[in-house]
C-alpha positions as a Markdown table, in Angstrom:
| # | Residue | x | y | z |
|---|---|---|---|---|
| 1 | Unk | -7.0 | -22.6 | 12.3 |
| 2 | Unk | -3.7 | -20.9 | 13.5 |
| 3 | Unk | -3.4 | -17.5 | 12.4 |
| 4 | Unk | -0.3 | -16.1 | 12.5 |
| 5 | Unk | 1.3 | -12.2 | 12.6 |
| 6 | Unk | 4.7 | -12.1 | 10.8 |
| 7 | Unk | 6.5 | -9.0 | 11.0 |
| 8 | Unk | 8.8 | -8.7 | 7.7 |
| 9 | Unk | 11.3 | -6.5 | 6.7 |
| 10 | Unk | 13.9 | -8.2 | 4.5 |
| 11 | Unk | 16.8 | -9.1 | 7.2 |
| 12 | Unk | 18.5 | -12.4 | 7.7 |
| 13 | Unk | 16.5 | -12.2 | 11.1 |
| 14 | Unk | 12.9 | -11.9 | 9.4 |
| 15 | Unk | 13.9 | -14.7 | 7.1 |
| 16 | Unk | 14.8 | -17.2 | 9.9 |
| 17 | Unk | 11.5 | -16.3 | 11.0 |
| 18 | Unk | 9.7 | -17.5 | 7.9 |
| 19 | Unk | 11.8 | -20.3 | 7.6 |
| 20 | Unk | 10.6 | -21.0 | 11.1 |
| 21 | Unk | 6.9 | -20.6 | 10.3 |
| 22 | Unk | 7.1 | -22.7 | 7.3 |
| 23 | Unk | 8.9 | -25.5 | 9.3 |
| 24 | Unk | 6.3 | -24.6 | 11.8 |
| 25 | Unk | 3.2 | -25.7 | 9.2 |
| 26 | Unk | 4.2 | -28.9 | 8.4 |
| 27 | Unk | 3.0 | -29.6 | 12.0 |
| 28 | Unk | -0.4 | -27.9 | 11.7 |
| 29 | Unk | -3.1 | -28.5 | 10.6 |
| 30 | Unk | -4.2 | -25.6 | 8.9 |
| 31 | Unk | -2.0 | -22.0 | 9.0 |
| 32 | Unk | -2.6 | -18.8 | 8.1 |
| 33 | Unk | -0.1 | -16.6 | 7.5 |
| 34 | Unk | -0.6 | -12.1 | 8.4 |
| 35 | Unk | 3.0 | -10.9 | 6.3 |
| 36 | Unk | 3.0 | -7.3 | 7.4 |
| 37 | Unk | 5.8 | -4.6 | 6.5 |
| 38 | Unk | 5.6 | -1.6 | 8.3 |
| 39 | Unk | 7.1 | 1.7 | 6.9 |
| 40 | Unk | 7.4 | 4.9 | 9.1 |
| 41 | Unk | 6.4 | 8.5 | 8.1 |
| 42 | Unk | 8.5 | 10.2 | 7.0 |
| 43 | Unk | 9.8 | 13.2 | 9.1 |
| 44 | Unk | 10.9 | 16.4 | 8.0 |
| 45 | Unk | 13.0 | 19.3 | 8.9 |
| 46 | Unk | 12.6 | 22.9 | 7.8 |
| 47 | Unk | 11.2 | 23.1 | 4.8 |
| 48 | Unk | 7.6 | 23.0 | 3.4 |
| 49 | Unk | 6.8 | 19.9 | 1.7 |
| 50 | Unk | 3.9 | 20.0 | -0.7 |
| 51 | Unk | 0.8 | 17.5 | 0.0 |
| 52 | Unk | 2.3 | 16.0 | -3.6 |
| 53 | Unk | 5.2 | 15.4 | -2.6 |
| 54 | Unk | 4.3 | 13.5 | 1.0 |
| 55 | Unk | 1.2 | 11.9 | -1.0 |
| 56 | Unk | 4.7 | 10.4 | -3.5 |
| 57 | Unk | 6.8 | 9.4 | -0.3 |
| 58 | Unk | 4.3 | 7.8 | 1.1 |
| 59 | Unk | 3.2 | 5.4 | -2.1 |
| 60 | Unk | 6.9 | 4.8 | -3.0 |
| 61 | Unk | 7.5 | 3.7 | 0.9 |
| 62 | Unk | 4.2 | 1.4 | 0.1 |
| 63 | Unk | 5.7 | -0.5 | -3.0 |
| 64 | Unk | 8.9 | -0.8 | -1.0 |
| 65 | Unk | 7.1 | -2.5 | 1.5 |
| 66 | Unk | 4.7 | -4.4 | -1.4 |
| 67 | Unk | 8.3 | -5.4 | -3.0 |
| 68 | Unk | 9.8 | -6.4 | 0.4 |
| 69 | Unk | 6.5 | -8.6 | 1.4 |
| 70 | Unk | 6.4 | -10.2 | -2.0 |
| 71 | Unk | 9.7 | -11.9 | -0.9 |
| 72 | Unk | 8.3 | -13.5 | 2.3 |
| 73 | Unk | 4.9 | -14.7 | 0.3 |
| 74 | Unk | 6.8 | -16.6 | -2.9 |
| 75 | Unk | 8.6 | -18.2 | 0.4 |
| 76 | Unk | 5.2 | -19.1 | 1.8 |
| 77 | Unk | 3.1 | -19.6 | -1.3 |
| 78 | Unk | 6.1 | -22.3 | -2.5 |
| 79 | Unk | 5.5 | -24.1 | 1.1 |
| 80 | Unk | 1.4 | -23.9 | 0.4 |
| 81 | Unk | 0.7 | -21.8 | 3.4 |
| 82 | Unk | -2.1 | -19.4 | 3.0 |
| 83 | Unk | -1.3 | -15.7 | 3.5 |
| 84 | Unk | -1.9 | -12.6 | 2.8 |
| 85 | Unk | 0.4 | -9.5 | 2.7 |
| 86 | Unk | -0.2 | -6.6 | 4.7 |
| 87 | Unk | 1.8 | -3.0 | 3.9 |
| 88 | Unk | 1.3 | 0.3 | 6.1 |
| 89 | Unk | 2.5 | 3.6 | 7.2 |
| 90 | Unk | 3.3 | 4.1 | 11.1 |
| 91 | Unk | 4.8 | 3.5 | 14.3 |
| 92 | Unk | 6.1 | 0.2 | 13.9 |
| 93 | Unk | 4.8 | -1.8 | 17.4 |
| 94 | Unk | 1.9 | 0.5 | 17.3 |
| 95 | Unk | 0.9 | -0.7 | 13.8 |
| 96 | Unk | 1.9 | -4.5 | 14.7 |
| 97 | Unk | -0.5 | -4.6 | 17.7 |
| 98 | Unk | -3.4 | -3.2 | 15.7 |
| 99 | Unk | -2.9 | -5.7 | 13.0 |
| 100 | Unk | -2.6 | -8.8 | 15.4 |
| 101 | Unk | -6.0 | -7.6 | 16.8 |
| 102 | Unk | -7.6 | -7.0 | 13.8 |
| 103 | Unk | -6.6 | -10.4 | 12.0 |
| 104 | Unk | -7.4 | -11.9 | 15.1 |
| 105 | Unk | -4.1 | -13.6 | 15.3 |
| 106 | Unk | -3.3 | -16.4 | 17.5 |
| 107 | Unk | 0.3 | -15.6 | 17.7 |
| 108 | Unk | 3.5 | -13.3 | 16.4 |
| 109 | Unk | 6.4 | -15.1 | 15.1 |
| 110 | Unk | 9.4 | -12.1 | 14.2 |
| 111 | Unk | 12.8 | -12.0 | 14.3 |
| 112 | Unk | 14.6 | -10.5 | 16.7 |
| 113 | Unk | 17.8 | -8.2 | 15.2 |
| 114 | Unk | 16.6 | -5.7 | 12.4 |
| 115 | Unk | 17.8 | -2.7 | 13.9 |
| 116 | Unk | 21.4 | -2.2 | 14.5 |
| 117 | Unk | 22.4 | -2.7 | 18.7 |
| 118 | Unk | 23.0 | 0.8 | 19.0 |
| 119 | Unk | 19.2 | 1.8 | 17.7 |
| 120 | Unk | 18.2 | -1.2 | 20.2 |
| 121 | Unk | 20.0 | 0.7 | 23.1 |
| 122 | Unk | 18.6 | 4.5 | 22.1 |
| 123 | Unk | 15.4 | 3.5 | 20.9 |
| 124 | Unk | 14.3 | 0.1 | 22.6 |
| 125 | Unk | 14.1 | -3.3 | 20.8 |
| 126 | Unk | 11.0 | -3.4 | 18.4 |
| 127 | Unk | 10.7 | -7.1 | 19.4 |
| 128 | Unk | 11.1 | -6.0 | 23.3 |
| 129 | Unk | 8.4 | -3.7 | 23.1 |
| 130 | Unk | 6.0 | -6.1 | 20.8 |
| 131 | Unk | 6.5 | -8.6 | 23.3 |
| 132 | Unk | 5.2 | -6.3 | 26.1 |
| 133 | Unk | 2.2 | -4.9 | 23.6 |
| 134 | Unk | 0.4 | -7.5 | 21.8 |
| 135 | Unk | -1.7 | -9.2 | 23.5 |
| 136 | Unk | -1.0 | -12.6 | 22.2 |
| 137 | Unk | 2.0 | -14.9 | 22.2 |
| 138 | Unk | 5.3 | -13.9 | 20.3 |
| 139 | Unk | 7.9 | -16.1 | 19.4 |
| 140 | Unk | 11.0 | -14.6 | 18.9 |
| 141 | Unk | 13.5 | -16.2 | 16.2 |
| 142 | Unk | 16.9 | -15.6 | 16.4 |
C-alpha cells in the first residue's frame, strides 16, 4: 500500500495536487490518502487573552481547517481513494514532518505556491523547507 501525506489548504496549488494524486491512483494498486490542514497559533500582542477565549480561536481555526479538508476528501472519496483527514494547530513544516512519520507515509505530494512570493522570500517556501525536513520523498505540483 502507498500511503500518501497531502498537505491541503484550499489554493489552486493544493488542488492541482489532489488532482494529481487522484490521477496518480488510477496507477496504483492500492492508495491511501493522509489530507492534513495545518492552522497556526494564533499570536497576540498586548493584551491578556483569557484561556476562553484562546480555547474559542483555537476550535474555530479547527473547523476551518475540518471545512477546508472536507473539500479535498469529497474530491477523493468521488475518485474511491481511501483517506482520512487530519486538522492541527502548529508550525506548519514542523506539524507536516510529524504527521508523515507518524502515518508512516511513503511520500508527500503538495503544491508548491500558497503563500504569496513576498512571504516565500521573508519567511522561506513551506514546500522548500518540507522538502529538506521530511524524511520521505515529496513531489511538488505546480
Amino acid at each position: 500500500m502507498q500511503t500518501v501525506l497531502l498537505p491541503y489548504d484550499g489554493s489552486p496549488s493544493a488542488e492541482r495536487a489532489v488532482d494529481y494524486l487522484i490521477n496518480f491512483a488510477k496507477d496504483v494498486a492500492h492508495l491511501k490518502a493522509h489530507v492534513i490542514n495545518v492552522q497556526t497559533e494564533p499570536k497576540f500582542y498586548g493584551n491578556y487573552v483569557s484561556a476562553a477565549m484562546l480555547e474559542q480561536l483555537t476550535a474555530g481555526a479547527l473547523d476551518h481547517a475540518a471545512e477546508v479538508n472536507a473539500k479535498a476528501a469529497a474530491r477523493l472519496q468521488a475518485a474511491g481513494i481511501e483517506h482520512s483527514c487530519h486538522e492541527v494547530m502548529g508550525e506548519v513544516v514542523t506539524e507536516l514532518v510529524k504527521a508523515a512519520k507518524q502515518h508512516n507515509c511513503s511520500a508527500v505530494v503538495m503544491g508548491t505556491r500558497g503563500m504569496s512570493n513576498l512571504g516565500n522570500l521573508v519567511m522561506g517556501s513551506v514546500a522548500t523547507r518540507v522538502v529538506h525536513e521530511v524524511p520521505v520523498p515529496v513531489l511538488l505540483v505546480k
